[in-house]
N, CA, C and O atoms as a GROMACS GRO file, in nm:
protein
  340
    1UNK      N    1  21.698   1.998   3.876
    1UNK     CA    2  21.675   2.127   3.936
    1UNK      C    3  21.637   2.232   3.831
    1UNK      O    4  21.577   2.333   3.869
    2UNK      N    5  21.664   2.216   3.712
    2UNK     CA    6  21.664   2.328   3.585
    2UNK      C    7  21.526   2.278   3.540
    2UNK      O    8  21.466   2.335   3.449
    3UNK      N    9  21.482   2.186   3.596
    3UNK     CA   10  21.314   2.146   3.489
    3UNK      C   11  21.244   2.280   3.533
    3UNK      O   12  21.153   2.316   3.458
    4UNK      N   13  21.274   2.370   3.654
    4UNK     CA   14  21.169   2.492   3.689
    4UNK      C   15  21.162   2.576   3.600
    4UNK      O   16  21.085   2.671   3.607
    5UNK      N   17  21.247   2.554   3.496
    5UNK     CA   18  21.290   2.672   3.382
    5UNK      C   19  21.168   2.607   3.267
    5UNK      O   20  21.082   2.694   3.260
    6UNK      N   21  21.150   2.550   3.222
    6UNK     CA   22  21.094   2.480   3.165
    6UNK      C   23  20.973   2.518   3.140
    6UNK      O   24  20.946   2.507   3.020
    7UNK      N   25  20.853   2.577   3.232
    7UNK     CA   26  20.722   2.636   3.198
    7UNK      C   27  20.758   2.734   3.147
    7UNK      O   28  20.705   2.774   3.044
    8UNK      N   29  20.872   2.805   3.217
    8UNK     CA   30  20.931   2.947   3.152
    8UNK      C   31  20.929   2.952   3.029
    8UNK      O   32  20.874   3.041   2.964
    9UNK      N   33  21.019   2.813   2.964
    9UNK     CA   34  21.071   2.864   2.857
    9UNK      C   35  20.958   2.773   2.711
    9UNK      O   36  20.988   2.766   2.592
   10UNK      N   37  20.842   2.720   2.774
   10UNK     CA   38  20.832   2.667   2.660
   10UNK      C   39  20.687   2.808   2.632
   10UNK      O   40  20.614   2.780   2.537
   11UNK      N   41  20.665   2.883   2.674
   11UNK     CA   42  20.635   2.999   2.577
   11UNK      C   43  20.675   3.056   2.471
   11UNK      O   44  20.798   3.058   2.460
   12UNK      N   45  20.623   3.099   2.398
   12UNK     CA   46  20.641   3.136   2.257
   12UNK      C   47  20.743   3.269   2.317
   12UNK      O   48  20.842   3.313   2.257
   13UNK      N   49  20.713   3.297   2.394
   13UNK     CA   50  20.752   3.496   2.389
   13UNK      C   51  20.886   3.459   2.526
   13UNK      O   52  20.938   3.553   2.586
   14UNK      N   53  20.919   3.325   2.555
   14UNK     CA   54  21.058   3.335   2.669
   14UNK      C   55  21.157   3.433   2.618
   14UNK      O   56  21.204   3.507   2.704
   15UNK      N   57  21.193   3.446   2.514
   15UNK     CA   58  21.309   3.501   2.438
   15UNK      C   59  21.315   3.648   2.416
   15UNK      O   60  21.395   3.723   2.360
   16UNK      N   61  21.182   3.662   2.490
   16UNK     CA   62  21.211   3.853   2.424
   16UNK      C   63  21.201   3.878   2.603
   16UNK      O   64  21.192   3.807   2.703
   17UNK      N   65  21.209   4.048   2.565
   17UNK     CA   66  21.223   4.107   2.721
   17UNK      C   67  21.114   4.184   2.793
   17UNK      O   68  21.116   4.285   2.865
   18UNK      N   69  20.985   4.072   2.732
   18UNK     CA   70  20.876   4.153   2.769
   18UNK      C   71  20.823   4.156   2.954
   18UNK      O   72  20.828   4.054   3.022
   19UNK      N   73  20.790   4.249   2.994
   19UNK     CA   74  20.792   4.260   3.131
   19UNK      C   75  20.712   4.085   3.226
   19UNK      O   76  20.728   4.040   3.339
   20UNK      N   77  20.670   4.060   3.165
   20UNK     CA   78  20.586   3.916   3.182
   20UNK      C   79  20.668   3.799   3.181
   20UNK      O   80  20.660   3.719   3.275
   21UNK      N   81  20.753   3.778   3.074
   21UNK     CA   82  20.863   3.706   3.037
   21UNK      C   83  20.964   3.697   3.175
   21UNK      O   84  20.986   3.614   3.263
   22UNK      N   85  20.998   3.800   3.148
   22UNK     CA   86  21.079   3.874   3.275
   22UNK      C   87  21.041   3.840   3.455
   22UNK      O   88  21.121   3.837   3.549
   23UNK      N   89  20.914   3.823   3.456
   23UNK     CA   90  20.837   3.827   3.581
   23UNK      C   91  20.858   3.649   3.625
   23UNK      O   92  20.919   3.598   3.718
   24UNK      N   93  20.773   3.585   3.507
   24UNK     CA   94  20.799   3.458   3.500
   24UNK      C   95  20.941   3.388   3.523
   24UNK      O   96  20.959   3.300   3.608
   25UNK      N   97  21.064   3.451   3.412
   25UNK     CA   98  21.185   3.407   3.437
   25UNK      C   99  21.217   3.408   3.587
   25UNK      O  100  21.176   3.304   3.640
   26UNK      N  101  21.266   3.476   3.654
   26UNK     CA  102  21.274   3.572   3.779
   26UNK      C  103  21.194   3.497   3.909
   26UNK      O  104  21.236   3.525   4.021
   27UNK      N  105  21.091   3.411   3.899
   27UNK     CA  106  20.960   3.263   3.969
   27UNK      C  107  21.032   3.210   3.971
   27UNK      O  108  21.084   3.175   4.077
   28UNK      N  109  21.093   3.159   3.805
   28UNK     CA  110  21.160   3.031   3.826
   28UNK      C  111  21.253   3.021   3.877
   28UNK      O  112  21.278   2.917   3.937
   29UNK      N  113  21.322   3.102   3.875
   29UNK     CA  114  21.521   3.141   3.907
   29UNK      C  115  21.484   3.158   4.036
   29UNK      O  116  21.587   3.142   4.100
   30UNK      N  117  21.352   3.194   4.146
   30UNK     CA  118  21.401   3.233   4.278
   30UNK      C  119  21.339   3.070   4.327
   30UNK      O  120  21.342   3.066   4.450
   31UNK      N  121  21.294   2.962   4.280
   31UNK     CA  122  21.301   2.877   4.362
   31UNK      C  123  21.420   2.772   4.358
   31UNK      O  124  21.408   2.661   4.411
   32UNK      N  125  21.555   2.820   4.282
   32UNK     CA  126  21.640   2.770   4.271
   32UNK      C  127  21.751   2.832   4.290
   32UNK      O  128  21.842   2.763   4.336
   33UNK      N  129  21.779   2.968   4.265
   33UNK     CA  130  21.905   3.014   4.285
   33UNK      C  131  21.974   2.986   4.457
   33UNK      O  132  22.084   2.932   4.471
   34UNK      N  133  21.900   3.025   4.561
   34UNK     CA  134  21.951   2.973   4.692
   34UNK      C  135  22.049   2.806   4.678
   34UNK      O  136  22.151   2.782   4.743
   35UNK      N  137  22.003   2.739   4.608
   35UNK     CA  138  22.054   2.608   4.666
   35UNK      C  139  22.177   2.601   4.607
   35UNK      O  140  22.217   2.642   4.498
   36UNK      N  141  22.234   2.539   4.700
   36UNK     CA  142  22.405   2.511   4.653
   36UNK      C  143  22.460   2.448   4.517
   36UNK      O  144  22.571   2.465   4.466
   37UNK      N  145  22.375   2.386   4.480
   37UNK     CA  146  22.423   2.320   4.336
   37UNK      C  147  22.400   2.374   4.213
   37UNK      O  148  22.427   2.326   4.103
   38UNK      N  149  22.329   2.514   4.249
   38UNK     CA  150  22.274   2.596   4.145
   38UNK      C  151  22.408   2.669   4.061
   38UNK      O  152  22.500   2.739   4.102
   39UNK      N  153  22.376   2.622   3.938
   39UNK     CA  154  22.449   2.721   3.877
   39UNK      C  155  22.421   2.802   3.726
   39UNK      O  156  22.398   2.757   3.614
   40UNK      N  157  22.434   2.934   3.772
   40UNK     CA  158  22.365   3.026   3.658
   40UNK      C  159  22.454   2.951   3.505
   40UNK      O  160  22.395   2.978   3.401
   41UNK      N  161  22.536   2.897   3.493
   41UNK     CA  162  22.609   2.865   3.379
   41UNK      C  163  22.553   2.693   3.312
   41UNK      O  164  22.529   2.657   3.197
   42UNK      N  165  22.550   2.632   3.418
   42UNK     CA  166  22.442   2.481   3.373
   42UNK      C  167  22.290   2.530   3.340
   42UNK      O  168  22.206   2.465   3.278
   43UNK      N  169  22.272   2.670   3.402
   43UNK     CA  170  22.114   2.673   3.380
   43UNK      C  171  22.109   2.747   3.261
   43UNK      O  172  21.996   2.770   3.219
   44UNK      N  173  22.245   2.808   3.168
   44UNK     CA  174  22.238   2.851   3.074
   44UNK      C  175  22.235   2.748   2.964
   44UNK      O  176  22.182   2.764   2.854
   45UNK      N  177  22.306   2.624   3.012
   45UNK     CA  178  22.313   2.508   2.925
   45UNK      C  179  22.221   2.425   2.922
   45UNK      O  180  22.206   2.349   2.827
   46UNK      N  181  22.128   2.426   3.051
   46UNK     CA  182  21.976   2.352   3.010
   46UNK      C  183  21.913   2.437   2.942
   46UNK      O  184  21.825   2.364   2.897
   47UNK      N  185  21.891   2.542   2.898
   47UNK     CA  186  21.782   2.608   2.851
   47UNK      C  187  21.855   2.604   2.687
   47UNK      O  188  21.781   2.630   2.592
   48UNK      N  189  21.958   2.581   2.668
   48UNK     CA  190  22.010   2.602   2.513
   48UNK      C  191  21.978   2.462   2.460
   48UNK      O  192  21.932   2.443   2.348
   49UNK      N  193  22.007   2.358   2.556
   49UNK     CA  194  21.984   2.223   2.528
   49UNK      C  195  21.861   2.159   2.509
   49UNK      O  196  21.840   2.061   2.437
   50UNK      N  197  21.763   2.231   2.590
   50UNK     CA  198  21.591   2.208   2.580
   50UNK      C  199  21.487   2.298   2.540
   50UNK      O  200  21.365   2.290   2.558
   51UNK      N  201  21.581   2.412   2.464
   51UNK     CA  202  21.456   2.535   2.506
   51UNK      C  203  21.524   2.598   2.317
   51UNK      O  204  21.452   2.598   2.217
   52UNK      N  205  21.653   2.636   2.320
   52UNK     CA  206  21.698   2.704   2.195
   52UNK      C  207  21.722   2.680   2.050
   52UNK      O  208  21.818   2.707   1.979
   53UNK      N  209  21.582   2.607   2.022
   53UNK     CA  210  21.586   2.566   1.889
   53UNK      C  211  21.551   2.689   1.818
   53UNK      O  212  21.440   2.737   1.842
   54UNK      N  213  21.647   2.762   1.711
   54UNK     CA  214  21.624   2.828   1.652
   54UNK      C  215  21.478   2.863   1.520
   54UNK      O  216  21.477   2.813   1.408
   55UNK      N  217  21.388   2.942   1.565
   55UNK     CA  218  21.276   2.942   1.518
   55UNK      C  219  21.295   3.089   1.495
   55UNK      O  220  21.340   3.179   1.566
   56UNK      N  221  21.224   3.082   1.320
   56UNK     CA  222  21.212   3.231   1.253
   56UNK      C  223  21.118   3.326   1.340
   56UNK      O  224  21.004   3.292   1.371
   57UNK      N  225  21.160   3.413   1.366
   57UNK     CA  226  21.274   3.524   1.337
   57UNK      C  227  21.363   3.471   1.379
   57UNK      O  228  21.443   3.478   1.286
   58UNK      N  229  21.424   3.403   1.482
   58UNK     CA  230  21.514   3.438   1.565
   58UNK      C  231  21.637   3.316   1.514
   58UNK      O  232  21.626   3.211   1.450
   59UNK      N  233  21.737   3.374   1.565
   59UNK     CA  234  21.878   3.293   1.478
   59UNK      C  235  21.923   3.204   1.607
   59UNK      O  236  21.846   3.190   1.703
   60UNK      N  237  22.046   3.148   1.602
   60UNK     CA  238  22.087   3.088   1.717
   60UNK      C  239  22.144   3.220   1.759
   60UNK      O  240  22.084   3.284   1.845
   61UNK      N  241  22.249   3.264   1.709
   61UNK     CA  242  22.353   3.412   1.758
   61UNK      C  243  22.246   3.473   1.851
   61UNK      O  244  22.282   3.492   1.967
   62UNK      N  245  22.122   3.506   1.816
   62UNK     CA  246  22.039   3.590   1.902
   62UNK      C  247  21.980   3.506   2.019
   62UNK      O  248  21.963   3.556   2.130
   63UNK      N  249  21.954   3.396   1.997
   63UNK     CA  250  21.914   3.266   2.118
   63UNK      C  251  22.042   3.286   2.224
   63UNK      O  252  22.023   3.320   2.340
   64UNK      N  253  22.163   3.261   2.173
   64UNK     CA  254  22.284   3.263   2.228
   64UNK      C  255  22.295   3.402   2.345
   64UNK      O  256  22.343   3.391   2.457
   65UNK      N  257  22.240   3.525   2.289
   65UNK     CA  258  22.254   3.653   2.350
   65UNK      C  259  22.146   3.626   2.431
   65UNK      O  260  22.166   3.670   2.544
   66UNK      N  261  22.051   3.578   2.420
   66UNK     CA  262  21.956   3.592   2.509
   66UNK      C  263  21.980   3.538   2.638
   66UNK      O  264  22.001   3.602   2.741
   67UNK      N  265  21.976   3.395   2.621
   67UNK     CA  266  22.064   3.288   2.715
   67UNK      C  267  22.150   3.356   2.824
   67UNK      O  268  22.133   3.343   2.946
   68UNK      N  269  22.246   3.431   2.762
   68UNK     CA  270  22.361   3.511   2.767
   68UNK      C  271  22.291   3.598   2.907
   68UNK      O  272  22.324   3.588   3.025
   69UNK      N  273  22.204   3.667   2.859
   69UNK     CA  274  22.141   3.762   2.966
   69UNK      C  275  22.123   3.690   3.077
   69UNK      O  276  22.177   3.689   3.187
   70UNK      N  277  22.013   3.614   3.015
   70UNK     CA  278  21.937   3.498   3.136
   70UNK      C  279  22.046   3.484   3.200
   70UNK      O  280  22.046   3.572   3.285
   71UNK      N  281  22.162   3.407   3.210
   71UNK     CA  282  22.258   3.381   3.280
   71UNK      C  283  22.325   3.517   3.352
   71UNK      O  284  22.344   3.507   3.473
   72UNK      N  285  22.355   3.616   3.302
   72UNK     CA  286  22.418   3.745   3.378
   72UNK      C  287  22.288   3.779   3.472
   72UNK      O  288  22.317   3.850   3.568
   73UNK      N  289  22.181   3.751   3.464
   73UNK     CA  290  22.083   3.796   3.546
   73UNK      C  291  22.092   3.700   3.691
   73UNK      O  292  22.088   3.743   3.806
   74UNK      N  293  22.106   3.560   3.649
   74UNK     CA  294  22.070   3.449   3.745
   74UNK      C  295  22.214   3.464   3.863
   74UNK      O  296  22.227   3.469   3.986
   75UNK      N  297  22.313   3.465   3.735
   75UNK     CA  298  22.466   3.534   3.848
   75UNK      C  299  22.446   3.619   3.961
   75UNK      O  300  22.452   3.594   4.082
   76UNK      N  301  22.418   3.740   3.890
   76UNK     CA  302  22.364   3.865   3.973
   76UNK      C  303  22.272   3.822   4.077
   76UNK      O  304  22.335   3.820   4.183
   77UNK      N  305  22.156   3.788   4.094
   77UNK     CA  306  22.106   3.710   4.173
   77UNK      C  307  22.178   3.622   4.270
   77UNK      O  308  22.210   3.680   4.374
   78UNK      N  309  22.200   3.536   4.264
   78UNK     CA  310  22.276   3.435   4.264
   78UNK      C  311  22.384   3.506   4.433
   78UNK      O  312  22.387   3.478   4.553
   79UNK      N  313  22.460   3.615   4.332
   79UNK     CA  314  22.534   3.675   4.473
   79UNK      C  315  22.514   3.727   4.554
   79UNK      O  316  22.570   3.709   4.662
   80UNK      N  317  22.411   3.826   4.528
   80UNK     CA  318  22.315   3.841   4.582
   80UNK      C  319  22.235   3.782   4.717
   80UNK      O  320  22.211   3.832   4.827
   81UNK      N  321  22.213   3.689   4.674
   81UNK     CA  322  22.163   3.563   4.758
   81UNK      C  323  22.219   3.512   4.858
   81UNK      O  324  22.171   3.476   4.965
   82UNK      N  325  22.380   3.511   4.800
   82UNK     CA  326  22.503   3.453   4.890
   82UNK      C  327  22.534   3.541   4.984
   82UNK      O  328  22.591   3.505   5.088
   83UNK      N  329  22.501   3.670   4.958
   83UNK     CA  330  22.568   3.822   5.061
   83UNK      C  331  22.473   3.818   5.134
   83UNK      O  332  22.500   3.883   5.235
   84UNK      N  333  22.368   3.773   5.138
   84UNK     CA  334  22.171   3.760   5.215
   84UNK      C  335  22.234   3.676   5.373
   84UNK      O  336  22.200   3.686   5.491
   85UNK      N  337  22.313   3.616   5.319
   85UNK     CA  338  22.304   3.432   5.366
   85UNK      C  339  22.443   3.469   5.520
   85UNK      O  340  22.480   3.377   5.593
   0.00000   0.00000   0.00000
């Protein structure tokens, strides 16, 4: 279910908060957040596991924060979704 993240994240620019980034993330997360097995915390752990190889500039600590977001975003969503339903 997390491979939808995957076009997302193999861009150079997934990691910053550029409005595009953002637009893209946000595609992927809405053809998955509805379904029951979704979870913003495994989808934080596929993307660290396939996506957060630390590349200059960027450190893991800052990969980690990013992630971090991604996941408080997909949550938010997420309940969102459930209060819809």
């Amino acid at each position: 279910m997390y491979e939808g993240f995957d076009s997302f994240c193999k861009l150079p620019t997934w990691d910053t908060s550029h409005a595009l980034d953002e637009r893209r993330f946000r595609a992927a997360l809405s053809e998955v957040v509805h379904l029951p097995d979704f979870s913003p915390e495994e989808m934080g752990r596929y993307i660290q596991l396939n996506h957060a190889e630390p590349i200059w500039p960027k450190t893991a600590a800052q990969l980690d924060t990013v992630i971090d977001r991604l996941v408080e975003h997909a949550t938010v969503e997420q309940n969102r979704t459930h209060c819809r339903v």
